[in-house]
C-alpha positions in Angstrom: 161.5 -53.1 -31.9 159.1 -51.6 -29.2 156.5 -52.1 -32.0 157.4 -55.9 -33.2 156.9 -56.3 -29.1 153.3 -55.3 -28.8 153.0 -56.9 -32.1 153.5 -60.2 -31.3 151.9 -59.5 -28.4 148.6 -58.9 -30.3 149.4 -61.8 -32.1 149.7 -64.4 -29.0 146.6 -63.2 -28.0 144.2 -63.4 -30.7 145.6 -67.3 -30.9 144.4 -68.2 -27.3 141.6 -70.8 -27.3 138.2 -69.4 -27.3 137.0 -72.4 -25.0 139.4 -71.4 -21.6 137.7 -70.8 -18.3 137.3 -67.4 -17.1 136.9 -65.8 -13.6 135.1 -63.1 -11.8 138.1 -61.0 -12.7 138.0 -61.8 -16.5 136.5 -59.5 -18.8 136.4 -56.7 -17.0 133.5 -54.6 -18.4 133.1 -51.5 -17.0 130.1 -51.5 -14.4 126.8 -50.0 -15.1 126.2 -49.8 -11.6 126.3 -46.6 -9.4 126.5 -46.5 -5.9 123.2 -47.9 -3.7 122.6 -47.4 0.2 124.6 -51.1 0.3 127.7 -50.6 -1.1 130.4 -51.6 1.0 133.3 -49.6 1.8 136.3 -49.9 4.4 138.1 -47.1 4.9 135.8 -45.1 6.5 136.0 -47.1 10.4 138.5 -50.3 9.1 135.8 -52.3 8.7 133.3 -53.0 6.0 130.4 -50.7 5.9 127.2 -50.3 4.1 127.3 -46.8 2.8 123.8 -46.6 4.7 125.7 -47.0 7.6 128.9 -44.2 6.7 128.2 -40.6 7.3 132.0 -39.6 6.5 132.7 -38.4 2.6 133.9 -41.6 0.9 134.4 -42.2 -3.1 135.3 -45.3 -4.4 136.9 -46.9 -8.0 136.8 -50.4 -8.3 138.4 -52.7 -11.2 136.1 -52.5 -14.0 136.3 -48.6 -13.4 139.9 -48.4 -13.2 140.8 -51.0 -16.0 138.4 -49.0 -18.1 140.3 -45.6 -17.9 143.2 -47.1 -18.6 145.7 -44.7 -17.3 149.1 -46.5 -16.6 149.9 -44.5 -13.4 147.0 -44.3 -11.0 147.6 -41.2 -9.6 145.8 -40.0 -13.4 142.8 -42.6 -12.4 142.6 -40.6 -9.1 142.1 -37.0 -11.0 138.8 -38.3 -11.9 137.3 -38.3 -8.1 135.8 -35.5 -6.5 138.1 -33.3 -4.8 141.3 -34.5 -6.2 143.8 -32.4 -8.2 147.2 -33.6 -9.2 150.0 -31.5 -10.3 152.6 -33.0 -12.3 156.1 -31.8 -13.2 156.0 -33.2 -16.9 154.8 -36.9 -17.4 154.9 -40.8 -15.8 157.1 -40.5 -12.9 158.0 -37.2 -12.5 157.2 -35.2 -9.4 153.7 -35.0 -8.3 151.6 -33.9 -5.5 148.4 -35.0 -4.8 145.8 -33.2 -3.0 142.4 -33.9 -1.2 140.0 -30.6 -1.1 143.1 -28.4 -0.9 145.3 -29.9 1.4 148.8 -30.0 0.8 149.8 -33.5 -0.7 151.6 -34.8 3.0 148.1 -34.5 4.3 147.2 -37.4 2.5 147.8 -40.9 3.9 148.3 -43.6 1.0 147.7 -47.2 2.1 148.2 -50.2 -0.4 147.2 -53.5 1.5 147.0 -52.2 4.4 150.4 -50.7 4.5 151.2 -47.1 4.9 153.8 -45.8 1.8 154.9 -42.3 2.9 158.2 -41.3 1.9 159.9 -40.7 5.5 162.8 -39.3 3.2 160.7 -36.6 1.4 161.1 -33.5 2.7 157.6 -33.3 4.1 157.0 -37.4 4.5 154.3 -37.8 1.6 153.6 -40.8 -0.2 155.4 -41.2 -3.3 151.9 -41.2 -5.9 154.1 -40.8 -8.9 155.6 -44.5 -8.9 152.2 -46.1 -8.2 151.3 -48.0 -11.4 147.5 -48.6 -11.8 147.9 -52.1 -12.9 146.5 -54.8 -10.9 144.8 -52.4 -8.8 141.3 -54.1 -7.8 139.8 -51.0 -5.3 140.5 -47.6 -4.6 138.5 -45.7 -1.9 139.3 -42.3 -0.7 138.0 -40.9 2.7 137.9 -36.9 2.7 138.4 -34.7 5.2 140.2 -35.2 9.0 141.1 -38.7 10.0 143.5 -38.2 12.4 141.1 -40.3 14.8 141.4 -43.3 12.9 144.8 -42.9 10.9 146.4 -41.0 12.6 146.5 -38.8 9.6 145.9 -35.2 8.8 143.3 -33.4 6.9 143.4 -33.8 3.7 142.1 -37.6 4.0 143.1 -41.2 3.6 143.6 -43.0 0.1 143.4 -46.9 0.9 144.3 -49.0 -2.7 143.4 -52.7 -2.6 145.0 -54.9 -4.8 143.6 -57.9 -7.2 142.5 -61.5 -5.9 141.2 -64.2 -7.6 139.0 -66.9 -6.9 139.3 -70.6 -6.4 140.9 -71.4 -9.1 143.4 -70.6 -10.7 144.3 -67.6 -12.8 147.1 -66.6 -15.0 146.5 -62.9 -16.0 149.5 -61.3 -19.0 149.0 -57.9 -20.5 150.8 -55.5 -23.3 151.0 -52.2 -24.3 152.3 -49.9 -26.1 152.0 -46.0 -27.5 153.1 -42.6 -27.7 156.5 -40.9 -26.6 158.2 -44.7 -26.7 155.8 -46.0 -23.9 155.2 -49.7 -23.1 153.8 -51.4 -20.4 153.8 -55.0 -19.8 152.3 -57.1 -16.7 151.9 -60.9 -15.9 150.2 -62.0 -12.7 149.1 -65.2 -11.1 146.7 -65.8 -8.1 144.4 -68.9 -6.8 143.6 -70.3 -4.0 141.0 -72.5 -1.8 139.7 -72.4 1.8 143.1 -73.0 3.2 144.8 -70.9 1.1 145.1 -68.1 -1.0 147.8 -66.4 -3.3 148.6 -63.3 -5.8 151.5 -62.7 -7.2 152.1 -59.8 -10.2 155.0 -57.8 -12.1 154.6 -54.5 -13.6 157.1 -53.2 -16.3 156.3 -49.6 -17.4 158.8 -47.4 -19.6 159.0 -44.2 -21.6 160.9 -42.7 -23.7 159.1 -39.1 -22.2 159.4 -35.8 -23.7 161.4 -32.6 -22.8 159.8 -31.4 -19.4 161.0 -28.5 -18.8 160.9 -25.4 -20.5 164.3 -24.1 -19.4 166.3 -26.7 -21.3 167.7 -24.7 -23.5 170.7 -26.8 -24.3 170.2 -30.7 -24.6 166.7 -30.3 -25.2 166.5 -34.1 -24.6 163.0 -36.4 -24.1 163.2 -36.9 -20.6 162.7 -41.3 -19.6 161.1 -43.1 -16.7 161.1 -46.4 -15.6 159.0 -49.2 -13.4 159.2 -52.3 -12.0 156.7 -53.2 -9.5 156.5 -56.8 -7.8 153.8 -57.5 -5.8 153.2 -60.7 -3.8 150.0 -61.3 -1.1 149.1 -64.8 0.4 146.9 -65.7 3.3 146.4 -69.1 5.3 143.5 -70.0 6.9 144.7 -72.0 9.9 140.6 -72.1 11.2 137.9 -71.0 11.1 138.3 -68.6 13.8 142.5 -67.3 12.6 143.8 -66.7 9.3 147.4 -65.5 8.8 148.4 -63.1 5.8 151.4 -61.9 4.0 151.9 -58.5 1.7 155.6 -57.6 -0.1 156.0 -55.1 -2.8 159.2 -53.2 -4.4 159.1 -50.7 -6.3 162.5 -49.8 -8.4 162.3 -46.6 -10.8 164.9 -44.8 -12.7 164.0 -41.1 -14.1 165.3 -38.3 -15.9 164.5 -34.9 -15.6 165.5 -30.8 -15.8 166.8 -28.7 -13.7 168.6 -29.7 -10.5 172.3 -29.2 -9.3 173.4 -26.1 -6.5 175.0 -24.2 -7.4 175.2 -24.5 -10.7 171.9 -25.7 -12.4 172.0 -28.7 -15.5 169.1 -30.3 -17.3 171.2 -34.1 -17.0 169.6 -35.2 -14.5 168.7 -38.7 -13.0 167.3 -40.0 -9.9 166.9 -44.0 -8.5 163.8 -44.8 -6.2 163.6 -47.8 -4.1 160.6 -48.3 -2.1 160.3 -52.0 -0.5 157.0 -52.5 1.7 156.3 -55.4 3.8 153.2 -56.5 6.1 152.4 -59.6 8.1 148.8 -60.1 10.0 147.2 -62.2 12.4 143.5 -62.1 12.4 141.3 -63.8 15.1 137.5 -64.1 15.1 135.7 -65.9 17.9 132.0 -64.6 18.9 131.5 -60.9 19.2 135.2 -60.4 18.9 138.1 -59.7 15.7 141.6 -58.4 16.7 144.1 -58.2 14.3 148.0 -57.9 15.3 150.2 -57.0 12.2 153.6 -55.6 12.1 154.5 -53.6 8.5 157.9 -52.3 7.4 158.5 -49.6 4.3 162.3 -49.1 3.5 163.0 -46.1 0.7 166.6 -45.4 -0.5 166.7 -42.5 -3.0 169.4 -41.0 -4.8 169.9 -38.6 -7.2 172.4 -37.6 -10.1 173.5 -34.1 -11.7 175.9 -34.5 -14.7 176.7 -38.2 -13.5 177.7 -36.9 -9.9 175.9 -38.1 -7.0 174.0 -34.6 -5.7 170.8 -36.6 -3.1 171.7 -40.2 -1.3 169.2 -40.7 1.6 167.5 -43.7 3.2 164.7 -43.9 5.5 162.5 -46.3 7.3 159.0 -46.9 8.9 157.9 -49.4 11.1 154.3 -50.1 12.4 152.8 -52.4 14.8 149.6 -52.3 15.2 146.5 -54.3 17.5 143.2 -53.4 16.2 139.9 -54.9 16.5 135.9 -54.5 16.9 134.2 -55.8 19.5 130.0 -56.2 18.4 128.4 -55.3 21.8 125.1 -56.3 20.4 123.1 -56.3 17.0 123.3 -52.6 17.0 126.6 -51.8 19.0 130.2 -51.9 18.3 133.5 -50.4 19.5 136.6 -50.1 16.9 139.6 -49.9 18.9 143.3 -49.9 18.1 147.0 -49.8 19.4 150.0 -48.6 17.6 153.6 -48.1 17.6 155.5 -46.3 14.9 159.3 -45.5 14.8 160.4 -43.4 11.8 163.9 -43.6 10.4 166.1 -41.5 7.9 170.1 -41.7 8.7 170.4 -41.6 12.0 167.8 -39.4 12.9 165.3 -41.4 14.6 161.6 -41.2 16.2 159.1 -43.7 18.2 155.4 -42.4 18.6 153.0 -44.2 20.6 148.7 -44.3 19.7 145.6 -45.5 21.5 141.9 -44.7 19.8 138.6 -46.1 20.5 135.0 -45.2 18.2 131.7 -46.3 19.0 129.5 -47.2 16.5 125.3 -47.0 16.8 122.5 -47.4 15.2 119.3 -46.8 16.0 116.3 -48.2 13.9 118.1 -48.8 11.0 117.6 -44.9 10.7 119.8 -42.8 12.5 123.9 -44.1 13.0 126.0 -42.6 14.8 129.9 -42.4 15.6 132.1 -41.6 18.7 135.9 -42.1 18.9 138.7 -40.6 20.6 142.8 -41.1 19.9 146.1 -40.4 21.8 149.1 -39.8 20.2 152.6 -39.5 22.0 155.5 -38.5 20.1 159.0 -39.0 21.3 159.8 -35.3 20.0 156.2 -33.5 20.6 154.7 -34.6 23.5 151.2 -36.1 23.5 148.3 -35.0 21.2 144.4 -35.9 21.4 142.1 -36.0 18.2 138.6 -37.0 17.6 135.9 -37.7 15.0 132.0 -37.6 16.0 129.9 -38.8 12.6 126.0 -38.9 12.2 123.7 -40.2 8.8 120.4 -40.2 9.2 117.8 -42.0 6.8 114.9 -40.8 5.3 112.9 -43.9 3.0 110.6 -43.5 0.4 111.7 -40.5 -0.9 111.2 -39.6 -4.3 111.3 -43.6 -5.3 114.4 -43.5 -3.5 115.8 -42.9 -0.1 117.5 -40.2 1.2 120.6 -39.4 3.3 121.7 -36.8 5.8 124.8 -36.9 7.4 127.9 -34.7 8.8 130.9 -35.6 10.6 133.5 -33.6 13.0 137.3 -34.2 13.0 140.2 -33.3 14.0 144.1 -34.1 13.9 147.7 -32.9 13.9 150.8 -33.7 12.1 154.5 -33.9 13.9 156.9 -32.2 12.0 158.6 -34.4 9.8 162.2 -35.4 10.6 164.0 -33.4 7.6 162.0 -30.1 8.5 163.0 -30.6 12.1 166.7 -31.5 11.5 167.0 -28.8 8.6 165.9 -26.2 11.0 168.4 -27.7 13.4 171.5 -27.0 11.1 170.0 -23.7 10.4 172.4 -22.3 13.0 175.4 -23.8 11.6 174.6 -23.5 8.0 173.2 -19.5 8.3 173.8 -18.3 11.2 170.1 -18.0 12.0 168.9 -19.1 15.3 165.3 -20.2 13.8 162.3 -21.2 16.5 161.7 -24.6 17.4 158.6 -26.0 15.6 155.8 -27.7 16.9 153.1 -29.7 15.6 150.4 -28.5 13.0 146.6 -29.0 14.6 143.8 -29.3 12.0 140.1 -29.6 12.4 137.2 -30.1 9.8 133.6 -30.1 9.5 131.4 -31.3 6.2 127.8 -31.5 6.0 125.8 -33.6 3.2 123.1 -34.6 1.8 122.9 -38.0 -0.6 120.1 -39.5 -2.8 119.9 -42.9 -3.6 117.1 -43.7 -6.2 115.1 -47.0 -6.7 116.4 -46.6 -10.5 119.6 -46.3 -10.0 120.7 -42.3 -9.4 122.6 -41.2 -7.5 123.2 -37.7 -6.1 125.6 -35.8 -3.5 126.0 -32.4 -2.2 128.6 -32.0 1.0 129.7 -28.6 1.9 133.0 -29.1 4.0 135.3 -25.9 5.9 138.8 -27.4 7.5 141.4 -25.2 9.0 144.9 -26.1 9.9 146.8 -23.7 13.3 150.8 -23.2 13.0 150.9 -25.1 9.1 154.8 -25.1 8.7 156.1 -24.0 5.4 159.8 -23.3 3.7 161.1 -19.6 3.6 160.7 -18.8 0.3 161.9 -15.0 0.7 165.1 -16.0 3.2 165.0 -19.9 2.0 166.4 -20.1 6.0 164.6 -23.0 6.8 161.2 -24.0 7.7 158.9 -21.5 9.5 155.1 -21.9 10.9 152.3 -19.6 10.4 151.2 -17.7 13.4 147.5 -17.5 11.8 144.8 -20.0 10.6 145.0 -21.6 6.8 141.6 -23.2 5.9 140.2 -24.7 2.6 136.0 -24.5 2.6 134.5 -25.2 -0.4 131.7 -27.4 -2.0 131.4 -30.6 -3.2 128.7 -32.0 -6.3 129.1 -35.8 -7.3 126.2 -37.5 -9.6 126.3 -41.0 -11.3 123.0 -41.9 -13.4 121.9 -44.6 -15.7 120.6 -42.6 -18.6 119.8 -45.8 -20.4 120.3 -49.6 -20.1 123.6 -48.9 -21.8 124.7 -45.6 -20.8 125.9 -44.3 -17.5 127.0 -41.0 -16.1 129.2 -40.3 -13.7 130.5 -36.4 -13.0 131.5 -34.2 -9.9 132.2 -30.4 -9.6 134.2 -29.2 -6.9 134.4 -25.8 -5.9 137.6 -25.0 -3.1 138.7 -22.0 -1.6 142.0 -22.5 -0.1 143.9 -19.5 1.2 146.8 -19.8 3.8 147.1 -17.7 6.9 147.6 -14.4 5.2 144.5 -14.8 3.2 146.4 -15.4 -0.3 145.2 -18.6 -2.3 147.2 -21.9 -2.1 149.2 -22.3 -4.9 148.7 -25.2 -7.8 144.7 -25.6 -6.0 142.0 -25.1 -9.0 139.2 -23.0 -7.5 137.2 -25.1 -9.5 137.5 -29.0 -10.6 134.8 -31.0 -12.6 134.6 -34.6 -14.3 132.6 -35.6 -16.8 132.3 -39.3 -17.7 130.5 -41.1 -19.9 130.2 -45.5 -20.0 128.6 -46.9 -23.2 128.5 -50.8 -23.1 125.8 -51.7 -25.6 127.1 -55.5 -25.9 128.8 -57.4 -23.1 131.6 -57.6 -25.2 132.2 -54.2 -26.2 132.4 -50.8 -23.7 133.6 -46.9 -24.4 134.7 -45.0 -21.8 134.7 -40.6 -22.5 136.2 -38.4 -19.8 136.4 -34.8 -19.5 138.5 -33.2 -16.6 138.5 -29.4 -16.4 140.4 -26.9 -13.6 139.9 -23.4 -13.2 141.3 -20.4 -10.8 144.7 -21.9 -9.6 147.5 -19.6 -9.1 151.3 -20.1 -9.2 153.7 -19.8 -5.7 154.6 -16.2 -7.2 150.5 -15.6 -7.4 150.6 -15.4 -11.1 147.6 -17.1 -12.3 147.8 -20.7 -13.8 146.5 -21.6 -17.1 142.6 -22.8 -17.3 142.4 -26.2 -19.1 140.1 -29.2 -20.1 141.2 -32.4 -21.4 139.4 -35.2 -23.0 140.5 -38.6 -22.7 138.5 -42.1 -24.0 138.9 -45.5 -24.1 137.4 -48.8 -26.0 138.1 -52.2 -24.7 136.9 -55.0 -26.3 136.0 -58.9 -25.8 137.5 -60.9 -28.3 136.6 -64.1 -26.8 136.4 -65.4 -22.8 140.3 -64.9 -22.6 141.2 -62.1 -24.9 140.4 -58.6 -24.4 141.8 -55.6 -26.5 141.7 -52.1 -26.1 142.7 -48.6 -27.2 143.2 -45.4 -25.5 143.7 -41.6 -26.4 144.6 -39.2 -23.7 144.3 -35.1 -24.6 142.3 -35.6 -27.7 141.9 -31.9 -28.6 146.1 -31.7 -27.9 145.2 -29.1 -25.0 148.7 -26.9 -24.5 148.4 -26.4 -20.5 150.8 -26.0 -17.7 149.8 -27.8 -14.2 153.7 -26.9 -12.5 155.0 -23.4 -14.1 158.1 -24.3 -16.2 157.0 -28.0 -16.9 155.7 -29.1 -20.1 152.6 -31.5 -19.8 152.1 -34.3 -22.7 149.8 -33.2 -25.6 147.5 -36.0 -27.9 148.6 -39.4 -27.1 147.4 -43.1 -28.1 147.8 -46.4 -26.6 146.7 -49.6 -27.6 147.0 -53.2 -25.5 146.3 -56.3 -25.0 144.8 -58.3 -22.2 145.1 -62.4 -21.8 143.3 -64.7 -18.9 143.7 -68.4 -18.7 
């Protein structure tokens, strides 16, 4: 049946008239480009910078790059940027953790349009990366090291995901896939607009039939199924010139099955339901040398969980944001960024309001040295107030080498409340052990990087950034007394190196790699665990028609070690992808993940997926 689907898919498809109009977002052949001193990026301040201009560590993915890698979730697109490693508990929507140059995965904030999708429910308050599908996806950029300044986030960094728009007219976007271990994907979307209004509206269906993830199923020995559906609506009005209005929804229901739960006796039937419905409204108002924004964004999660049919996890949580920011251009070469927020996170009836204030100023001097200032002021209902701060310089040198180069460093630091589980657990601990544990506080973090970047006249592109970051009183679980949650009395850091290159080697040929060398160790000196001491990407982009482009990637890890110490396997897997143009709507495309069928373990006791293919079908009109 799942075949006949994709089938007739194919077939619909290759039927579509050759003569339909196309947009900018039809045909998406991977770029050739690499990044230039203009390259805009927006995470860096919340607002659109030339990367002349950005003297923080910022990597970026747009559509063609992501459409041509192909992976269904995107937390497999993000394995290919510097710094990132993801460890996965066996397949599409199982448990995963991502983390940004060592960081434990709740130092990561993940925004999509703007909102901010942390699980208040999880036990640490991360952002579920495991149910975000890649599909319709337009932008990815990820900010490295402290932001707590800006975000109020800690220091592993700040992904922000965009999702797609479409021009003036209209566009009707349907896609099909299908492939190993049962798996289909299938995704419709529609978007227009004019200058009063614009729209973009999507569903995402993604299934699999999975394999057996974990090695201790020694009884059913079943494949182990995940779900997705993803709706995703945006619209914004243009009431002027000066205001435009905006709306963001999205809901993300998944069913999984996995291995391995239940207290106190452990089974391998085991299910879990994930809700996760976000919502965001905006005012924007641009008059002169002023833009303030007022928006107000909601994220509702209910999660439960099954072990042999009984009910064994039922939680819901809550976050709500409202938030004033805005710029204020003092003169040509001036600015202030400055922002208000209010936060209250909910999960039961456990309940928490935090307060923030920050201000940067932005300079730049000749159009060679910039230069960044900003201060923020968090007050926590539970913790008390906190300051952190972010000072950034870059500093260009032109006509270098037929290319310019790029100096820069930045300073920052932040803190991270204990989440409402850690502090409520601990709470109970009392009751539930009679252990009297100390009262936790907040984590402080700080970070330095230093860098150097090359942008040449034909097209290269080189970085180096050394970075060091260092987190006082990081809270973990008791693993030897499992009591409750405890804080370190010492200093955990990560310090490592980072090596990113993208050149044309041809009209037709581009390379894109990064190395990344970490050395995480927590407060006794003993490595993280599940953090490769060593991470590298190889990629390869051959479009030698506009119709036709091939896609190689090669993803290595080295030196990680287990919770227990035990050493972690070494691996490197290849993946590749050809799309091709059939005609102005039609696009088709194949895609083999683990070629060589690479046996490797990223989470001890989880199986990961061996040699896979995929094939698909894209249709604009």
């Amino acid at each position: 049946m799942k075949k006949s689907i994709l089938t007739a898919a194919v077939a619909a498809a290759s039927s579509a008239p050759v003569a339909a109009q196309t947009t900018d977002n039809t045909q998406l052949v991977p770029s050739l480009e690499t990044p230039n001193l203009e390259t805009v990026v927006v995470v860096s301040s919340r607002r659109e910078m030339p990367l002349r201009q950005v003297a923080t560590s910022v990597a970026a993915m747009d559509e063609a790059q992501i459409e041509a890698r192909g992976y269904t979730a995107l937390a497999d697109v993000l394995r290919t940027m510097p710094s990132v490693s993801v460890s996965n508990s066996g397949g599409m929507g199982k448990a995963s953790s991502l983390r940004v140059r060592g960081e434990a995965r709740f130092r990561t904030l993940v925004r999509i349009d703007g909102v901010d999708v942390s699980d208040p429910t999880d036990l640490q308050a991360s952002a579920p990366i495991q149910h975000i599908l890649s599909s319709n996806v337009s932008r990815v950029e990820l900010l490295r090291g402290p932001q707590g300044m800006m975000y109020g986030a800690d220091a592993g960094g700040v992904l922000n995901i965009s999702t797609r728009s479409t021009g003036e007219d209209t566009e009707v976007n349907i896609a099909a896939e299908g492939g190993s271990f049962g798996s289909q994907r299938y995704s419709v979307s529609l978007g227009g607009g004019g200058e009063a209004a614009d729209y973009f509206v999507s569903a995402t269906r993604a299934d699999t039939d999975g394999f057996n993830t974990s090695l201790g199923d020694k009884e059913l020995r079943d494949d182990d199924g995940y779900k997705n559906t993803t709706l995703h609506a945006r619209g914004g009005w243009n009431i002027s010139d000066s205001l435009r209005l905006e709306a963001v929804a999205r809901d993300t229901d998944a069913s999984n099955e996995f291995d391995r739960c239940g207290f106190p006796v452990t089974v391998d039937d085991c299910t879990g339901d994930f809700d996760q419905t976000n919502a965001r409204v905006s005012m924007t108002y641009k008059t002169g040398i002023l833009e303030n924004q007022l928006a107000y964004s909601r994220t509702e999660i209910a999660r439960k969980n099954f072990a042999g049919g009984a009910v064994s996890y039922d939680t819901e949580g809550e976050i709500e944001k409202l938030n004033l920011t805005g710029r204020a251009d003092l003169s040509d070469v001036h600015a202030l960024v400055y922002g208000l927020e209010q936060r209250e996170d909910s999960v039961g009836e456990l309940e928490r309001d935090q307060w923030a204030l920050y201000a940067e100023y932005q300079g730049n001097y000749a159009d060679t040295f910039y230069f960044t200032a900003g201060v923020r002021r968090d007050d926590n209902d539970d913790f008390g107030r906190h300051d952190s701060l972010r000072l950034s310089g870059a500093y260009l040198i032109d006509a270098v080498a037929a290319g310019s180069l790029k100096l820069k460093t930045s300073y920052g630091t932040g803190f991270r409340a204990p989440s409402l589980f850690e502090t409520d657990y601990n709470n109970q601990a009392l009751e539930l052990y009679g252990i009297e544990l100390a009262a936790l506080s907040p984590e402080e973090s700080e970070g330095i990087d230093v860098g150097v970047e090359y942008f040449g006249d034909d097209g290269l592109h080189l970085e180096a950034v050394l970075f060091d970051q260092s987190i006082e009183h990081e809270i973990g679980f008791d693993l030897v007394g499992f009591t409750g949650y405890i804080q370190s009395e010492g200093e955990s850091r990560s310090r490592g190196v980072e090596l990113i290159a993208d050149a044309p080697l041809t009209d037709t040929l581009v390379l894109n790699t990064n190395y990344t060398y970490t050395d995480a160790e927590d407060a006794a000196d003993a490595p993280r665990a599940r953090m490769p001491e060593h991470m590298a990407n190889i990629g390869l982009t051959y479009v030698p028609v506009d119709a036709l482009s091939a896609s190689l990637n090669l993803r290595a890890a080295r030196g990680a070690v287990d919770t227990s110490g035990e050493a972690q396997d070494n691996y490197q897997v290849l993946d590749a992808s050809l799309r091709y143009t059939l005609n102005p709507s039609v696009t088709v495309y194949l895609r083999g993940e683990n070629l060589t069928d690479k046996s490797y373990v990223e989470v001890p006791g989880y199986r990961t997926a061996g040699a896979s293919g995929y094939a698909g079908v894209e249709v604009t009109f």
